[in-house]
C-alpha positions, 0 to 999 in steps of 0.5 A: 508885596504880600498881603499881610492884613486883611480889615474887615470894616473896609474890605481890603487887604494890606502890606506890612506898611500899610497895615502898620499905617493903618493901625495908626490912623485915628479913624481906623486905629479901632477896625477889626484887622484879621491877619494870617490864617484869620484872613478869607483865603478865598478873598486873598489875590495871588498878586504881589502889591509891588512898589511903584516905579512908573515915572509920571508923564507931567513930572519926570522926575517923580513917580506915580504913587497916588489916584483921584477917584473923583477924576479918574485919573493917577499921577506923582505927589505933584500932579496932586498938589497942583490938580487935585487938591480938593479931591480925594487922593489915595495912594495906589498901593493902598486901593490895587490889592481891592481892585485886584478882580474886582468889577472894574478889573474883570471888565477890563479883562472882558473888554481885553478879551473881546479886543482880541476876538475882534482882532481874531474876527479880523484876521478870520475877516482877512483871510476871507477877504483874500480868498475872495480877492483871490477868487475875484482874480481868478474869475476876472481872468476867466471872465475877460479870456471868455469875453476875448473868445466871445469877441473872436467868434462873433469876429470869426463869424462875421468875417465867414458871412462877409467871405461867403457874400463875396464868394457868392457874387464872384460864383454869380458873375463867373457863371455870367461871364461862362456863359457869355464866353459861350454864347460868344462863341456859338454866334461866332460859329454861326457868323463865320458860316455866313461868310463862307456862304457869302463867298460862295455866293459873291460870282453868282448875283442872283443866287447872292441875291436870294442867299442875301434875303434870306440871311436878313432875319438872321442877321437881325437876330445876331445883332439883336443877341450881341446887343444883349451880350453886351448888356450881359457883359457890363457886370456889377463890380463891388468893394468891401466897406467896412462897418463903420460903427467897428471901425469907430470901435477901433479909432476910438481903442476902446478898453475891452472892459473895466474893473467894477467895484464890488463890495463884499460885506461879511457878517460873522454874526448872522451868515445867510447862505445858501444852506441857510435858505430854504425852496419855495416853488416859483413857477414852471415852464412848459417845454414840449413843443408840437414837433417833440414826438413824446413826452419830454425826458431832460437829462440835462441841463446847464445855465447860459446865464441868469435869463438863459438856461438849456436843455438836454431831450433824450427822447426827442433828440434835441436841444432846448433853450429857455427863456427863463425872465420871459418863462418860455421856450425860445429854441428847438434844434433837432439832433441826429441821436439822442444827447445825454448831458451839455455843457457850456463851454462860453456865452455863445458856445454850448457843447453835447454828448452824443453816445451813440455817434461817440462823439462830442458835439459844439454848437453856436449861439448866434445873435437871434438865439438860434443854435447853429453846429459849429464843429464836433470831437470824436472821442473813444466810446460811449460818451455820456456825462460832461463838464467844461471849465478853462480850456479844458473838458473833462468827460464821464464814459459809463465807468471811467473819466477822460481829461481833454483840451478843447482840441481833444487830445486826452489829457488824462484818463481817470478810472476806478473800481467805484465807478460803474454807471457815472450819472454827473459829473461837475468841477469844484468851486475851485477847480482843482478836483471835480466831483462825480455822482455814481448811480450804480444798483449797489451803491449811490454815491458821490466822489471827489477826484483829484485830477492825478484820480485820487478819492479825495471824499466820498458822499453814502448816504442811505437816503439817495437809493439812485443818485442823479446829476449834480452841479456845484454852486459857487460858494462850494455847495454840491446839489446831487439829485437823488433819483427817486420817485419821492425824490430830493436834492441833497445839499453837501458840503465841498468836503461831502459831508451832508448838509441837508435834504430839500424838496422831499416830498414835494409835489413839484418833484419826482424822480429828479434828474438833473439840477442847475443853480443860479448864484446871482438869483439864486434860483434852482432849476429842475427836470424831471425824468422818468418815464412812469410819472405824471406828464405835466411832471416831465414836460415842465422845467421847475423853478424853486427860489432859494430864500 
């Protein structure tokens, strides 16, 4: 039904029913009633009051027609009698018009309202969620083929020590048993001369004589020397003995691992990430050593883990590994040439570009935190920039990109007319492109490749006049190092839009060249490297919390 009527002196609006009822009441027979055009348009509800048709829930036969006010509560004529009786009843076709976008319909409306933009919080929550269900998996699965390679070196490495002992006291006792065979033979020489001189002798006794008294000291000295060649002779025999604590790994079918629960709390009311923090220097560590022949220039660097980090000298040609909770240099290892990037392929397996002997060096992390070689690839050129990632390497020549397998048989090769001085390259958080920074004189900017070579984004900004290295966190954020003397790291988005500039204009960096970032401290990790600035700035690795 359409409102007809429209009292003043209670505010509401009436059907024809109602404002005939109305009007007859004795207590609102007088009230001034506006009907039609005399009606406030702006206070007309566009709703129809409809008749009643719910059935009450108590008495099915009847239906709902009335309200308490004082309870709350609406039901049939009979619920009224026997409930509320003493209460103030009112039809409810007589108080909807008024409640129609009143105070308590618009509240209803709002909490409607923020009910659905829970539940579309939730989904956006559940699909967040899944993501990172899915990340978890997929990191899970890289975690546990990671800690099988782990297990197998260390397995491959032991077993190499314990052949090389074994082949070590077979090499001994053959070199023994070499020359017992030729001493024995040298004495049998000199036995079978007696003899002979013995029988030339035996009709003669005086010459006998004499021969006999001078072959007495030499017959002491044979003996004396086949005593000793039997002494010689009685070699120590081994046998292998397993390792006891292994072989109680075994019998015990240990599980490699176990799955750790890890609850993931969102707030998407109050995001704290990475792009919300902000630097605060933590310190430094010295890395030149008395054996480095100048100052420092790290061109590279990669995280081993949240205490481990290692370093790249391109003037010193070597490797540095960082003790970075104890904030020293743990390892030095000399290089023949000069490398220009590393990467770490597992905990204990790093790998280093080494361009002028075009090829890819592997080294071992042993127990001690040494590094020891362990094999190399050839590749085809001047190889500079590299990234590991799932068995698979991806490597950056001065202008073009090549995709190999641990082996190293290229995969695929990507080249482009943007590429001309490739200064980092890195996977995306989820290895299905990768991005490279380009530092060429012309134009500095970062790219991001699918793996068929396609440009996928790209990153010019005015502000980098020569990008640096890069690396990408976790969460998708692409740090690029803006290569200049009042230098800065770039914070970018995986889509290469900028997210913001850090470190400008600080007194820790200049000319920064290569970056790392640890997700679980989040601490950044920065190398200096030119050969104009301050030495206290290259020979140091600078430490930045992210807070």
């Amino acid at each position: 039904m359409v409102a007809m009527g429209y009292c003043q002196n209670c505010n509401e609006y009436f059907c024809s029913a109602c404002l005939k009822f109305h009007r007859k009441q004795s207590m609102s027979r007088n009230h001034v009633v506006l009907e039609g055009k005399s009606m406030p348009n702006f206070l007309v509800p566009g709703v129809d009051v409809e008749p009643c048709s719910e059935l009450c829930s108590m008495h099915t036969n009847e239906i709902v027609k009335f309200y308490c006010s004082s309870h709350d509560k609406i039901g049939c004529g009979d619920c009224m009698v026997l409930k509320h009786k003493a209460c103030k009843v009112e039809r409810t076709q007589d108080i909807s018009c008024s409640y129609f976008n009143g105070p308590q319909h618009k509240k209803l409306v709002e909490t409607v309202g923020q009910f659905l933009q829970n539940l579309e919080d939730l989904g956006a929550c559940i699909q967040l969620a899944e993501e990172d269900m899915n990340a978890s998996y997929s990191k899970a699965m890289t975690d546990i083929n990671t800690f099988r390679k782990e297990v197998n070196i260390y397995l491959d490495e032991a077993e190499a020590e314990i052949m090389a002992e074994v082949n070590n006291w077979k090499k001994k006792n053959g070199k023994t048993f070499s020359e017992l065979n030729n001493d024995k033979i040298s004495i049998q020489n000199e036995i079978k001369e007696l003899e002979e001189k013995l029988k030339l002798q035996s009709k003669k006794a005086n010459e006998l004589f004499m021969a006999a008294k001078q072959m007495k000291e030499r017959m002491i000295t044979i003996d004396t020397s086949i005593k000793q060649m039997f002494q010689k002779g009685q070699t120590q025999s081994f046998m292998f003995e397993p390792s006891s604590e292994i072989k109680q790994i075994i019998s015990s079918k240990l599980p490699l691992g176990k799955l750790a629960e890890e609850i993931i709390k969102r707030n998407t009311q109050n995001k704290h990430t990475l792009d919300d923090m902000e630097p605060q220097f933590d310190g430094e560590i010295n890395i030149k050593t008395p054996e480095d022949k100048s100052d420092c220039s790290m061109i590279a660097s990669a995280l081993i883990s949240p205490s481990q980090i290692v370093l790249a000298d391109y003037n010193n040609k070597c490797l540095k590994m960082v003790d970075i909770e104890q904030r020293k240099l743990s390892t030095r290892h000399e290089l023949f040439t000069e490398p220009v990037d590393v990467a770490v392929v597992s905990r204990n397996l790093i790998a280093v570009t080494l361009p002028h002997e075009q090829k890819i060096q592997f080294l071992s992390i042993t127990q001690k935190n040494t590094l020891t070689e362990s094999h190399d690839i050839n590749v085809n050129g001047t190889v500079r920039k590299i990234a590991c990632q799932n068995d698979k390497l991806i490597i950056g020549y001065t202008d073009k990109i090549e995709i190999l397998n641990m082996k190293g048989h290229v995969v695929k090769t990507i080249s482009s007319p943007c590429l001309s001085w490739i200064a980092g390259i890195a996977f995306s958080h989820d290895s299905l492109a990768l991005f490279v920074s380009d530092g060429s004189i012309k134009k500095s900017s970062v790219y991001k490749f699918d793996f068929d070579g396609n440009i996928l984004a790209t990153y010019n900004d005015k502000t980098p006049v020569k990008v640096g290295g890069l690396t990408v966190t976790p969460d998708g954020t692409v740090l690029v190092c803006n290569w200049t003397r009042n230098g800065s790291i770039h914070m970018i988005s995986p889509a290469c839009k900028k997210i913001k500039e850090i470190l400008q204009q600080n007194e820790h960096v200049q000319s920064p060249y290569s970056v790392s970032f640890c997700c679980q401290t989040n601490r950044l990790f920065l190398s200096n490297s030119k050969g104009s600035i301050a030495p206290e700035l290259k020979n140091a690795l600078k430490i930045f919390q992210m807070m």
